[in-house]
FINUBA-981538 format. One line per field, with one value per residue: residue number from 1; residue in one letter; z, x, y of N, C-alpha, C in turn. Coordinates in Angstrom, 3 decimals, decimal comma. Each point is the difference from the previous one (the first is absolute). Layout:
% FINUBA-981538
seq: NUM	...
type: A	...
nc3: Z	...
nc1: X	...
nc2: Y	...
cac3: Z	...
cac1: X	...
cac2: Y	...
cc3: Z	...
cc1: X	...
cc2: Y	...
***
This chain:
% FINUBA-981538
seq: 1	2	3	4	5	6	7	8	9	10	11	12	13	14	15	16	17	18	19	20	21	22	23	24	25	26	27	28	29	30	31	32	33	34	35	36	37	38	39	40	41	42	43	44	45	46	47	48	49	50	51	52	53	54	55	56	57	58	59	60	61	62	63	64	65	66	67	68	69	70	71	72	73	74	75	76	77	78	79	80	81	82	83	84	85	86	87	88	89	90	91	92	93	94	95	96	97	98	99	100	101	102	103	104	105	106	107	108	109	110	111	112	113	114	115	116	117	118	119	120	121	122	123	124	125	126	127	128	129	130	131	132	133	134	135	136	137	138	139	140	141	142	143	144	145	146	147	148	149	150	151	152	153	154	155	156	157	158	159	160	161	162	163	164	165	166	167	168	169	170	171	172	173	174	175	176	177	178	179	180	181	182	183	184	185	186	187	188	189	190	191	192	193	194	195	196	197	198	199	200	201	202	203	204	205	206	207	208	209	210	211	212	213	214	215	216	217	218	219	220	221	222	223	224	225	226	227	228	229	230	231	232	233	234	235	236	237	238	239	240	241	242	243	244	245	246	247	248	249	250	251	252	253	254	255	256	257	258	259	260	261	262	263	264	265	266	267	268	269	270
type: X	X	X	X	X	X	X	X	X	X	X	X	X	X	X	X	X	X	X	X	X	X	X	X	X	X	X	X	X	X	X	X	X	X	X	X	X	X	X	X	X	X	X	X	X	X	X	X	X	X	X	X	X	X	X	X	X	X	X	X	X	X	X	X	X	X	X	X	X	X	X	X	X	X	X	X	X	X	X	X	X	X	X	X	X	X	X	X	X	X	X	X	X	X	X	X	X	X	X	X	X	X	X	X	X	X	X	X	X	X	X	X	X	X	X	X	X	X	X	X	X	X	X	X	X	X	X	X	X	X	X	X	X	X	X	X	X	X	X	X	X	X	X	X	X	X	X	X	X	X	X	X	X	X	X	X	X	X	X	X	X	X	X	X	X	X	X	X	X	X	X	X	X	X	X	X	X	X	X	X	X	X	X	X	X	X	X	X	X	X	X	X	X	X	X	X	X	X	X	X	X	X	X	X	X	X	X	X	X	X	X	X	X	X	X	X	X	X	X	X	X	X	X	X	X	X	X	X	X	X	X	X	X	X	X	X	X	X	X	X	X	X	X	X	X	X	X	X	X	X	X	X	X	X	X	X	X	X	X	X	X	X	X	X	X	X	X	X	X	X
nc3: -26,534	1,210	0,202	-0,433	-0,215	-0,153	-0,427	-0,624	-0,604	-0,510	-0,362	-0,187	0,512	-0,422	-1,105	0,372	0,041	-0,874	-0,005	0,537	-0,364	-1,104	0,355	0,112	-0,697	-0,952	0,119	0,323	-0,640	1,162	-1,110	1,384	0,157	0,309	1,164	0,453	-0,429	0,494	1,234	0,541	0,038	0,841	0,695	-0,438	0,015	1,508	0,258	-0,461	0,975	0,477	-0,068	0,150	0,903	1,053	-0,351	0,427	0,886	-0,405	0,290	1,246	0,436	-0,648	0,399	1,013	-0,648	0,237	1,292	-0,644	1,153	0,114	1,050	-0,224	0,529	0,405	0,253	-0,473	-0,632	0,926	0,323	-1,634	-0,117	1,149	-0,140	-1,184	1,120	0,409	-1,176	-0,144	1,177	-0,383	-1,044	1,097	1,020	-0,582	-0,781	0,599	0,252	-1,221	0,540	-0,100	-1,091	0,212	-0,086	-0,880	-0,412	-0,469	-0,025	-0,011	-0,132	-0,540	0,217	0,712	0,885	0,293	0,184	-0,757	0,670	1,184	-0,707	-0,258	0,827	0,013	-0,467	-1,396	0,140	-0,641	0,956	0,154	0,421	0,779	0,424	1,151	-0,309	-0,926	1,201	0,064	-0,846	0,496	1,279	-0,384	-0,780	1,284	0,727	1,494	1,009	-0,182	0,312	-0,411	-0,657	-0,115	0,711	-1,213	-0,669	0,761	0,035	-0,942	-0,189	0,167	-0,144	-0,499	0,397	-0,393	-1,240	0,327	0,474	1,638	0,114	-1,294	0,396	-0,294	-0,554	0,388	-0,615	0,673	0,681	-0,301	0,618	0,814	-0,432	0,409	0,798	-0,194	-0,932	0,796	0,706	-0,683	-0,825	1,198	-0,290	1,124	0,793	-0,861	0,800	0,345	-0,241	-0,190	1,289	-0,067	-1,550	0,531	-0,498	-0,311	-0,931	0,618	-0,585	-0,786	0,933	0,440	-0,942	-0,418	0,596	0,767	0,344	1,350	0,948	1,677	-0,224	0,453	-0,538	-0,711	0,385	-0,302	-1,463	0,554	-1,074	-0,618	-0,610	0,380	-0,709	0,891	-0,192	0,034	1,813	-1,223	0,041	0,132	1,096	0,563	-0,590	0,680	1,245	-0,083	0,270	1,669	0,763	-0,761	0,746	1,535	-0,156	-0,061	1,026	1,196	-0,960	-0,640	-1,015	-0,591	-0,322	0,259	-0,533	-1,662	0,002	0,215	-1,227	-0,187	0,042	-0,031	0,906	-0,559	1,197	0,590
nc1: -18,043	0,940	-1,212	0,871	-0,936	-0,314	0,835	0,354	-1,076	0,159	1,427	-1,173	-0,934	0,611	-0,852	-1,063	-0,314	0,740	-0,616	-0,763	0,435	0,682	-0,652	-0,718	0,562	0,045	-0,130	1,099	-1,055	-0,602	-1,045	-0,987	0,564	0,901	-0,217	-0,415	0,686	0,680	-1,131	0,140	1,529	0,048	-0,744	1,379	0,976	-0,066	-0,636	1,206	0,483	-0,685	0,782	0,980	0,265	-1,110	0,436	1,222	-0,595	-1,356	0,466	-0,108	-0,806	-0,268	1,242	-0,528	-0,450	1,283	0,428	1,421	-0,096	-1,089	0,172	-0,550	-0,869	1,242	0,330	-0,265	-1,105	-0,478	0,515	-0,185	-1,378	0,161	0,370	-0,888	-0,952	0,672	1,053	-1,618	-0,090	1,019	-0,858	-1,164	0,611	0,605	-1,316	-0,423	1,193	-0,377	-1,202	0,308	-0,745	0,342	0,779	-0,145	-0,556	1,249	0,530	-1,132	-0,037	0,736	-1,088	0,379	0,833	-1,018	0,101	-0,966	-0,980	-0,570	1,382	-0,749	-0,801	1,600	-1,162	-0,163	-0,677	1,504	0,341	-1,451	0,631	1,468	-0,679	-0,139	-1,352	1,670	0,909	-1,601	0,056	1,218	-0,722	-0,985	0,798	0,777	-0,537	0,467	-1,006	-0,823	-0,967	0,996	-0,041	-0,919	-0,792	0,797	-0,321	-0,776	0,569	0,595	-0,654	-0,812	0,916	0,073	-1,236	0,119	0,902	-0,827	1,634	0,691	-1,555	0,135	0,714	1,379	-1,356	0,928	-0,535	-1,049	1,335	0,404	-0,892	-0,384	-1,389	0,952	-0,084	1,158	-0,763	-1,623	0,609	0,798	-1,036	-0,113	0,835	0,436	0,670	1,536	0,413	-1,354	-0,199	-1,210	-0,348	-0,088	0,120	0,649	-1,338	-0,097	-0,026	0,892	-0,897	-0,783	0,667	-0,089	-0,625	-0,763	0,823	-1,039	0,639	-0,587	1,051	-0,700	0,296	0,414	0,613	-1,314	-0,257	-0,754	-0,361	-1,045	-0,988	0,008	0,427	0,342	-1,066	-0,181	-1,902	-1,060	0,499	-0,936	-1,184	-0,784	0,698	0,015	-1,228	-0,066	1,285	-0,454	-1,479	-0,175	0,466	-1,395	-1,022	0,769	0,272	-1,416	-0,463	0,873	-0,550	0,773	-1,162	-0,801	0,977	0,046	-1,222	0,133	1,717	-0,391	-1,236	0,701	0,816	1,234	-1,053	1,185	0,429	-0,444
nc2: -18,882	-0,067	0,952	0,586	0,677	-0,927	-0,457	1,481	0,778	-1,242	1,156	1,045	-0,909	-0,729	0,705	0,481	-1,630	-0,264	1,059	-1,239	-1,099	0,492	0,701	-1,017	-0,404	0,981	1,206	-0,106	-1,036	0,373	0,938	0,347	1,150	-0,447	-0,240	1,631	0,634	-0,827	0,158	1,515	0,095	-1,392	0,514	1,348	-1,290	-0,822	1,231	0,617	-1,157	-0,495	0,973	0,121	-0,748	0,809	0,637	-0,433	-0,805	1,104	1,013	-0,099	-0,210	1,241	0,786	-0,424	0,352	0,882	-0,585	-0,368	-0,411	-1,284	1,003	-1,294	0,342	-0,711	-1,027	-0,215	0,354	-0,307	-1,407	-0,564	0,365	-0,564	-0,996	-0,449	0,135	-1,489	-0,671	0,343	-0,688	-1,179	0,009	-0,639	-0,783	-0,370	-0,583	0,165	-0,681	-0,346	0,070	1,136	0,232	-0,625	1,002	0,942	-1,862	-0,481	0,895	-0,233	-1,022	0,889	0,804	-0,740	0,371	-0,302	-0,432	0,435	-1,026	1,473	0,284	-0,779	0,746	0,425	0,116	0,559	1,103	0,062	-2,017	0,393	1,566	-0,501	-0,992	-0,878	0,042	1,264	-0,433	-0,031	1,521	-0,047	-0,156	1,484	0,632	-0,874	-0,001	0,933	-0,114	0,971	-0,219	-1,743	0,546	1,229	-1,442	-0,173	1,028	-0,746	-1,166	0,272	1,132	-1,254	-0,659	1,008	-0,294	-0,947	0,340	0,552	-0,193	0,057	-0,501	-0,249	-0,835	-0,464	-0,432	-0,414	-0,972	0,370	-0,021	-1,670	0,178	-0,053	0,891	0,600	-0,081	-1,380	-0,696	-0,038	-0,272	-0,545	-0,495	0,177	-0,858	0,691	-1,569	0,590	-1,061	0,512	1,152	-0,233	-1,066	-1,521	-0,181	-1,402	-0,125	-1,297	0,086	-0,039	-1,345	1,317	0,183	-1,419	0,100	1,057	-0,242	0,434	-1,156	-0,213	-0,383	0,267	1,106	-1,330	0,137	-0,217	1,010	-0,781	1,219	0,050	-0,469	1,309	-0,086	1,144	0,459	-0,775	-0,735	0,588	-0,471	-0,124	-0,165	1,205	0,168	-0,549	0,260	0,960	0,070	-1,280	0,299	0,651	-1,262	-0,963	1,127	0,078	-1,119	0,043	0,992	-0,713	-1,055	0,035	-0,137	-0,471	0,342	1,252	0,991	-0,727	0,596	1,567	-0,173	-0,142	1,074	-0,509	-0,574	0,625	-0,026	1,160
cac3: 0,411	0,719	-0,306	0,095	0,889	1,346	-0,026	0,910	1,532	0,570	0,188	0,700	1,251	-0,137	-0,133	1,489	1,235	-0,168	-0,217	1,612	0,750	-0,375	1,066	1,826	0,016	-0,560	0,111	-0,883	-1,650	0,139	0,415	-0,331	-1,124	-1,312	0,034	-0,801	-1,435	-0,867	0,285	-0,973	-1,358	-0,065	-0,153	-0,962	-1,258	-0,360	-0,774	-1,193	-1,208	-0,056	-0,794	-1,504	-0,277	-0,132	-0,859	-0,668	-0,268	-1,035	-1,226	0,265	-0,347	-1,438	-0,562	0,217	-0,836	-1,133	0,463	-0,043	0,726	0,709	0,679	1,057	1,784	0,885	1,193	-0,736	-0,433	1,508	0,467	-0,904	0,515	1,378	-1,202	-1,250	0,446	0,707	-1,381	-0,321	1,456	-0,275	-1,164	0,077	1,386	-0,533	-0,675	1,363	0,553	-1,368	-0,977	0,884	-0,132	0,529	1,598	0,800	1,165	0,734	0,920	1,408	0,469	0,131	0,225	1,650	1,218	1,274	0,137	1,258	-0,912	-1,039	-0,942	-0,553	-0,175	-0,599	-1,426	-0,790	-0,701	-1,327	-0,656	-1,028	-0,561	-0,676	-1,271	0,586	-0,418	-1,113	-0,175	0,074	-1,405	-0,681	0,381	-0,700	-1,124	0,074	0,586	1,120	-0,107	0,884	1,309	0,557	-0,083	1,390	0,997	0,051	0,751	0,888	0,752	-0,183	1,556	1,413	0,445	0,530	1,143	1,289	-0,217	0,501	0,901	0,153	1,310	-0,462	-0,270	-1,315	-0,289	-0,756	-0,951	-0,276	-0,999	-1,019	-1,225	0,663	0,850	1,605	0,448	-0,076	-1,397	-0,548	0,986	-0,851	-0,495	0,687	0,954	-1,118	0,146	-1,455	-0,290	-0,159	-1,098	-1,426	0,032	0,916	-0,800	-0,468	0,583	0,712	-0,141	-0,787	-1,109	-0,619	0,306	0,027	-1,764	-0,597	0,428	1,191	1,382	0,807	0,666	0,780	0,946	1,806	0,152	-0,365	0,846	-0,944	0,491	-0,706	-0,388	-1,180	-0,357	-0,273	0,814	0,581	0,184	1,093	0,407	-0,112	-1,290	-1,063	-0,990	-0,086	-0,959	-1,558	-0,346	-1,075	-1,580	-0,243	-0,665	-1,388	-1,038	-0,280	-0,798	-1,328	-0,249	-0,238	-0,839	-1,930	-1,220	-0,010	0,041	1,343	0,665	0,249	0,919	1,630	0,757	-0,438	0,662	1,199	1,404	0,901	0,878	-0,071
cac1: 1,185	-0,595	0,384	1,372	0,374	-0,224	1,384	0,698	-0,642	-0,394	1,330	0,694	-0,102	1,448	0,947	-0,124	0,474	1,469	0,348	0,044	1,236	1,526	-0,147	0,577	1,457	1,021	-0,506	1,161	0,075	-1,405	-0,198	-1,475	-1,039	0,983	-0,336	-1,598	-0,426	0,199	-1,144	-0,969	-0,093	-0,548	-0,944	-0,462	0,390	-0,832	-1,039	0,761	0,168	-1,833	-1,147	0,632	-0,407	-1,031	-0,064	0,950	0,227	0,119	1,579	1,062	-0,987	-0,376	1,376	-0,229	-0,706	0,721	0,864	0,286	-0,745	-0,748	1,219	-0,578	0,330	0,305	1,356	1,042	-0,318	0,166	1,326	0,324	-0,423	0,648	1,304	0,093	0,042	1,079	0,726	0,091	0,234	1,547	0,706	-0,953	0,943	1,239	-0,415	-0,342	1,090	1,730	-0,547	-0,699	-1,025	-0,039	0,463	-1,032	-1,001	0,670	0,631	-1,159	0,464	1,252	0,393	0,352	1,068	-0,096	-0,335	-0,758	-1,024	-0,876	0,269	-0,343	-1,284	-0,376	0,376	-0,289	-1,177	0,184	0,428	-0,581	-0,213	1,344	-0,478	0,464	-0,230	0,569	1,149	-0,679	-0,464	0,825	-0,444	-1,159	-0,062	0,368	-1,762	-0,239	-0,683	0,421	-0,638	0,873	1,653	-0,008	0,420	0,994	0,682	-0,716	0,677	1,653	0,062	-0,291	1,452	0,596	-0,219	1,185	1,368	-0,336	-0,092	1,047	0,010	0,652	1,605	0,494	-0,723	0,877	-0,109	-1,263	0,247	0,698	-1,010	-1,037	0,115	-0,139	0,086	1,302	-0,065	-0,748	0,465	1,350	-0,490	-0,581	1,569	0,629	1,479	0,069	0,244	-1,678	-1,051	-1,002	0,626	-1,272	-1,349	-1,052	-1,516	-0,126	1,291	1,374	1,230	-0,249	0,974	1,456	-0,193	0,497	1,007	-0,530	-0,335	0,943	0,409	0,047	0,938	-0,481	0,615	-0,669	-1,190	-0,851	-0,774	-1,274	-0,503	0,576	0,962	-0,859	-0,356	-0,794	-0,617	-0,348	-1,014	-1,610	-0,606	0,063	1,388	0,858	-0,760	0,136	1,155	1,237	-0,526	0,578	1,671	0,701	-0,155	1,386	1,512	0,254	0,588	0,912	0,615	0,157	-0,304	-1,133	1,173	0,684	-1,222	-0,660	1,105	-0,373	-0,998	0,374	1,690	0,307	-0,164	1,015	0,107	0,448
cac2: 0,748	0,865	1,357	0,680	1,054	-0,777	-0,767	0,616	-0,120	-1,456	-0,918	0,815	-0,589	-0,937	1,144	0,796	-0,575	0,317	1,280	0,636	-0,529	0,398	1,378	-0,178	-0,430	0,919	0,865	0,609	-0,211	0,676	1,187	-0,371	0,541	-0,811	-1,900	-0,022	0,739	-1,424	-0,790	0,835	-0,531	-1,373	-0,070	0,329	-0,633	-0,573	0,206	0,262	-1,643	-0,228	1,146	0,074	-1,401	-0,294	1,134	-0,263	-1,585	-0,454	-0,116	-1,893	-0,941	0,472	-0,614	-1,462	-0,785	-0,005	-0,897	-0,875	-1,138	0,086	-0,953	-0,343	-0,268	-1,685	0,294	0,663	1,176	0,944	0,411	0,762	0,883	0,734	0,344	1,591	0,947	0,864	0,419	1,032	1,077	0,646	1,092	1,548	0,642	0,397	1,448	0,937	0,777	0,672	0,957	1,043	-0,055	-1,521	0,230	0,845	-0,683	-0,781	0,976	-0,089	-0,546	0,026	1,696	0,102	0,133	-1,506	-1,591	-1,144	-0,837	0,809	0,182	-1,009	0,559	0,839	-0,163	0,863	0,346	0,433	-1,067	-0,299	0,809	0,168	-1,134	-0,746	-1,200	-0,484	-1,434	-1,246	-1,371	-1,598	-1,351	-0,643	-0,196	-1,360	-0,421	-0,224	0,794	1,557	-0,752	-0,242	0,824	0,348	-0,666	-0,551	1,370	0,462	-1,391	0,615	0,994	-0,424	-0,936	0,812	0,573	-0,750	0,347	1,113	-0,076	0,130	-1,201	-1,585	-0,031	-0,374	-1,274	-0,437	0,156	0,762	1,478	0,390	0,074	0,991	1,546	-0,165	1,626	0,883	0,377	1,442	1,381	0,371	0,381	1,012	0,563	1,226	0,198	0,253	-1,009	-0,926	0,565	-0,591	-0,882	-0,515	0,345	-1,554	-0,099	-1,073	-0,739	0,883	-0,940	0,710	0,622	-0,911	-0,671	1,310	0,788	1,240	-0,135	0,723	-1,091	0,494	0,414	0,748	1,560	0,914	-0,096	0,287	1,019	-0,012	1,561	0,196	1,361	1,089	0,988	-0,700	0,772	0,594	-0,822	-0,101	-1,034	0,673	0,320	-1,702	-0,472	0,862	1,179	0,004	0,668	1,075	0,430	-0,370	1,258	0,849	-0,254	-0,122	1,144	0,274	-1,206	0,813	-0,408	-1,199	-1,199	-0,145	-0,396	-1,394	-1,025	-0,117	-0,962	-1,468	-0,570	0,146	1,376	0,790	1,100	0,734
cc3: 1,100	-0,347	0,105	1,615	1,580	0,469	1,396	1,556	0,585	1,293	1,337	1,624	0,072	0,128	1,350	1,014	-0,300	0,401	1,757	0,605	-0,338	0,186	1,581	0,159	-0,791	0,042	0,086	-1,339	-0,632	0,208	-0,235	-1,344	-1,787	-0,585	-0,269	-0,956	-1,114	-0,402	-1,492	-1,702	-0,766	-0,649	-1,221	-1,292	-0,201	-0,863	-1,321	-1,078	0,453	-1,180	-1,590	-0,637	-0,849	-1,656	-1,776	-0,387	-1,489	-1,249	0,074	-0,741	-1,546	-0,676	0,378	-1,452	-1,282	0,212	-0,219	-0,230	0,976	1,597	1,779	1,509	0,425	0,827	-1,186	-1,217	1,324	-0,013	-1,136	-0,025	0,863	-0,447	-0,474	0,800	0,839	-0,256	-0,702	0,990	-0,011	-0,504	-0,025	0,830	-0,651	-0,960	1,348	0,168	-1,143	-0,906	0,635	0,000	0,922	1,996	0,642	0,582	1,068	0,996	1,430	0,316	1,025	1,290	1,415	0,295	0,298	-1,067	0,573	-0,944	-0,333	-0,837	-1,400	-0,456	-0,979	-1,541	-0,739	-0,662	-1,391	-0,929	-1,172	-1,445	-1,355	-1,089	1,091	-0,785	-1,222	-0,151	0,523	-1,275	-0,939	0,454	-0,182	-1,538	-0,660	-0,186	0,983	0,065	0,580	1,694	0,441	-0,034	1,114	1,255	0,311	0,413	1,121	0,897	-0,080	0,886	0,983	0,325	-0,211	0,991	1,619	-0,163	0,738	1,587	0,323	1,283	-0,506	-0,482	-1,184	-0,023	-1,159	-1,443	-0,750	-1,033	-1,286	-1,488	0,381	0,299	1,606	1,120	0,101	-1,157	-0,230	1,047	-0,918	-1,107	0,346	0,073	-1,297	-0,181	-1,368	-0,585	-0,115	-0,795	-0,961	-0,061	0,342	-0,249	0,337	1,105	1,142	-0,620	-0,084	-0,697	-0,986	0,272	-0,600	-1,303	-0,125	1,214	1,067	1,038	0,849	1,156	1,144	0,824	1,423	0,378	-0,178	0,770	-0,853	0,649	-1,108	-0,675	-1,597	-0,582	-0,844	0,965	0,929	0,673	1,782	0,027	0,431	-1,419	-1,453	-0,561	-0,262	-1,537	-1,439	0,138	-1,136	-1,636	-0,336	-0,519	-1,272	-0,661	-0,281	-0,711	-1,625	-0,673	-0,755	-1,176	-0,958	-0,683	0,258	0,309	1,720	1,219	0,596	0,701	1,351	0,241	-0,716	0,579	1,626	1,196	0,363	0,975	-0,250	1,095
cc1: -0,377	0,331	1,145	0,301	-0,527	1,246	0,505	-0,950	-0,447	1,331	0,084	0,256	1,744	1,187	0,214	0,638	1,614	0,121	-0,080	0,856	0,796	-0,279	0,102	1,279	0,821	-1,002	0,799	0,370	-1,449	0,301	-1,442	-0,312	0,465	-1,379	-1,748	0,735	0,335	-1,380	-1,147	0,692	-0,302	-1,637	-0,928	0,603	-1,486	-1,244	0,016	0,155	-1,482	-0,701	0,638	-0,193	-1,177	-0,281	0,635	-0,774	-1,044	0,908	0,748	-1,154	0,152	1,525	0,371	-0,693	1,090	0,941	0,617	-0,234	-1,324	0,461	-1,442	0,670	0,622	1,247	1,348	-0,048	0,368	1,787	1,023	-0,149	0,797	1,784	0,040	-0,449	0,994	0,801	-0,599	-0,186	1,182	0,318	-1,144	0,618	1,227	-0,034	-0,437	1,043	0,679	-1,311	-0,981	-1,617	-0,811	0,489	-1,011	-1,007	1,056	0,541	-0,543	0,657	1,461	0,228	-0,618	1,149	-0,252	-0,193	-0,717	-1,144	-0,563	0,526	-0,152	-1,358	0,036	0,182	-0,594	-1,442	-0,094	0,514	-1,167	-0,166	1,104	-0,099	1,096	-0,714	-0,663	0,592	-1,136	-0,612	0,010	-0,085	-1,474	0,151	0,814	-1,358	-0,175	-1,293	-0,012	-0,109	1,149	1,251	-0,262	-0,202	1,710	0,945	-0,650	0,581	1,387	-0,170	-0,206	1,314	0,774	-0,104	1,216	0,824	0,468	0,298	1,484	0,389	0,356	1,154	-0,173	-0,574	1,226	-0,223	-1,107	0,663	0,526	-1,500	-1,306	0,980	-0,056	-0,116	1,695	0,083	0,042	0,593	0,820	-1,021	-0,743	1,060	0,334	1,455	0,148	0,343	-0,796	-0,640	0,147	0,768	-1,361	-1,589	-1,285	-0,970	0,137	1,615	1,566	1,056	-0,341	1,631	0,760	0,135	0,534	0,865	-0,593	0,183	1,592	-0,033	-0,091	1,945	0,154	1,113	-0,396	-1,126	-1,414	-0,528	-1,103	-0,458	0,248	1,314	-0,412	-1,431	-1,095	-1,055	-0,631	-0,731	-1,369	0,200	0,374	1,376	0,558	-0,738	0,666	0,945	0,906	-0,152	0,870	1,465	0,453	-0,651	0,973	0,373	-0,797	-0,286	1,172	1,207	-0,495	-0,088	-0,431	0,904	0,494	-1,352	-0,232	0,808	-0,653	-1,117	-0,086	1,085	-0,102	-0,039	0,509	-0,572	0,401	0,581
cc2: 0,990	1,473	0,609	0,819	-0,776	-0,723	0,617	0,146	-0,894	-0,193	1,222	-0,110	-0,193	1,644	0,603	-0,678	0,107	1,507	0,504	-1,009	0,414	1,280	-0,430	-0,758	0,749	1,389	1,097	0,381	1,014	1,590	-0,173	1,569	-0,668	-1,226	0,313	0,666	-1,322	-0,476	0,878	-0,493	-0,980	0,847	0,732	-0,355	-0,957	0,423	0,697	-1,113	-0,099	0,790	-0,238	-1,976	-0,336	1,058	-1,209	-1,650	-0,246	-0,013	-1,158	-0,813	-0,317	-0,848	-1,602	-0,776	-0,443	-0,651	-1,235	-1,465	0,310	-0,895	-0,099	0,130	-0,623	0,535	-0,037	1,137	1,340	0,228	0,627	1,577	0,924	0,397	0,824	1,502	0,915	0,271	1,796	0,920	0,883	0,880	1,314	0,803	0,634	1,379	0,585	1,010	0,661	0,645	1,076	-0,451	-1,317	0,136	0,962	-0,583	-0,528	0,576	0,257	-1,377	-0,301	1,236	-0,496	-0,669	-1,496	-1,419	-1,423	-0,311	1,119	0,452	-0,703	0,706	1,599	0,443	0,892	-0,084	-0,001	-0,694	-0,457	0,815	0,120	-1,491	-0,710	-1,384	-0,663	-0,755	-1,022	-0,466	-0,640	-0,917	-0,290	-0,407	-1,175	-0,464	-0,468	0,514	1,485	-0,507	-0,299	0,774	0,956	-0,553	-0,063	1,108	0,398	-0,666	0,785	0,826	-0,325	-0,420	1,390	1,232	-0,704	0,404	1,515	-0,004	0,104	-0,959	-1,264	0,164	-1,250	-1,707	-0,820	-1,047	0,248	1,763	-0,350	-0,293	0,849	1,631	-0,422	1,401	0,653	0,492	1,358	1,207	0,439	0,903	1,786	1,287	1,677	0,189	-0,252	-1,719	-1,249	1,304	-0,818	-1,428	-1,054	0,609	-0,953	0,262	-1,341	-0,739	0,863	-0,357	1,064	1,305	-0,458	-0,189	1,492	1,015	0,667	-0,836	0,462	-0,579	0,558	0,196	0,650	1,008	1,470	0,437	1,257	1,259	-0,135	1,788	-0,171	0,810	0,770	0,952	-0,353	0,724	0,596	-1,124	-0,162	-1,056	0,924	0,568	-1,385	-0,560	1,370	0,962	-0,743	0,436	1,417	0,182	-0,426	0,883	1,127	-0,596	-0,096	1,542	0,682	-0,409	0,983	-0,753	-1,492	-1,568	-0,107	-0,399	-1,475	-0,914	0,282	-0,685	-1,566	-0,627	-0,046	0,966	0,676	0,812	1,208	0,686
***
């Protein structure tokens, strides 16, 4: 199996070369200090999932032994596999957005203005920290192995690194089962009629089955960002102001009941 954390930087050649043509043909869609602080966060998720991986895989290893089935390597163990991962992509993403505790990684994602492939790069230091890859082990304790399940989330992020964009228009029936980038703009979107809409990793028949998907309206003209208190543009606030505001609010929440709605429940803005 090839090493995990090589996947991505094997792909990154592919990444970059998309990230300087759809800058020399849309650059409009470009703010260069936007497009490195995307770059520094890429880089310090990356070594956040490296460290905690590397910290965490004998526990995978160890709970692997208790698994289900013993489910060998083949092309169809893989594409099963790829399925079931992206089925619990759905519902890790979805928990992302309707449960505070779970947004405070996600929210980096979400907390720039622009649109474009480097947005794809920017991601959270604190996705390993909040138990992002708790919705993976149910596919070791099927009896995938740890090894392959992370390739496989390693491949899911790779295909959504494309969706990440505002230079492809509508791949007509490629949308009605694939994430596409009209997909995911809607998904990005802070207009009130796409929030928490266009959850699916590689596939968005995951929308279409439980109710979140959302149909691009060209009447609408998408504003990117979050709602609510959006951070100072550097790495470090984009990674941890949102700690700060679910400490006001749980300040501010009376009695242990109301506490745990603010860090379990739903993100409200404030």
């Amino acid at each position: 199996m090839i090493p995990i954390e090589l996947i991505l930087l094997g792909l990154s050649p592919v990444f970059l070369l998309c990230v300087f043509v759809e800058f020399k043909k849309a650059r409009q869609f470009y703010n260069v200090k936007d497009s490195v602080n995307n770059a520094l966060l890429a880089l310090l998720h990356q070594g956040s999932d490296a460290l905690v991986l590397l910290l965490l895989m004998p526990f995978f290893i160890w709970l692997h032994q208790f698994s289900l089935f013993k489910i060998e390597l083949s092309a169809l163990s893989l594409f099963a596999g790829f399925i079931l991962q992206d089925f619990l992509y759905y519902w890790f993403h979805r928990a992302s957005h309707n449960i505070h505790w779970f947004w405070l990684a996600h929210v980096v994602h979400h907390s720039s203005t622009k649109m474009n492939f480097t947005t794809a790069f920017r991601q959270s230091v604190l996705y390993p920290f909040v138990g992002m890859w708790l919705f993976w082990v149910p596919m070791i304790l099927i009896g995938f192995s740890p090894s392959l399940v992370f390739a496989i989330v390693a491949i899911n992020l790779a295909y959504q690194f494309f969706v990440h964009t505002q230079t492809i228009g509508n791949l007509g029936w490629v949308e009605r089962i694939f994430n596409t980038p009209t997909h995911h703009r809607i998904h990005h979107a802070t207009n009130k009629p796409y929030i928490d809409k266009n959850y699916g990793g590689v596939l968005i028949i995951w929308d279409k089955l439980f109710g979140t998907f959302a149909k691009e309206d060209k009447t609408i003209t998408i504003k990117y960002g979050i709602v609510g208190k959006m951070p100072k543009d550097n790495p470090l606030s984009a990674n941890f102001s949102q700690i700060g505001v679910l400490r006001e609010q749980l300040q501010h929440a009376k009695g242990i009941k109301a506490k745990l709605k603010r860090l379990f429940g739903y993100p409200v803005a404030d």
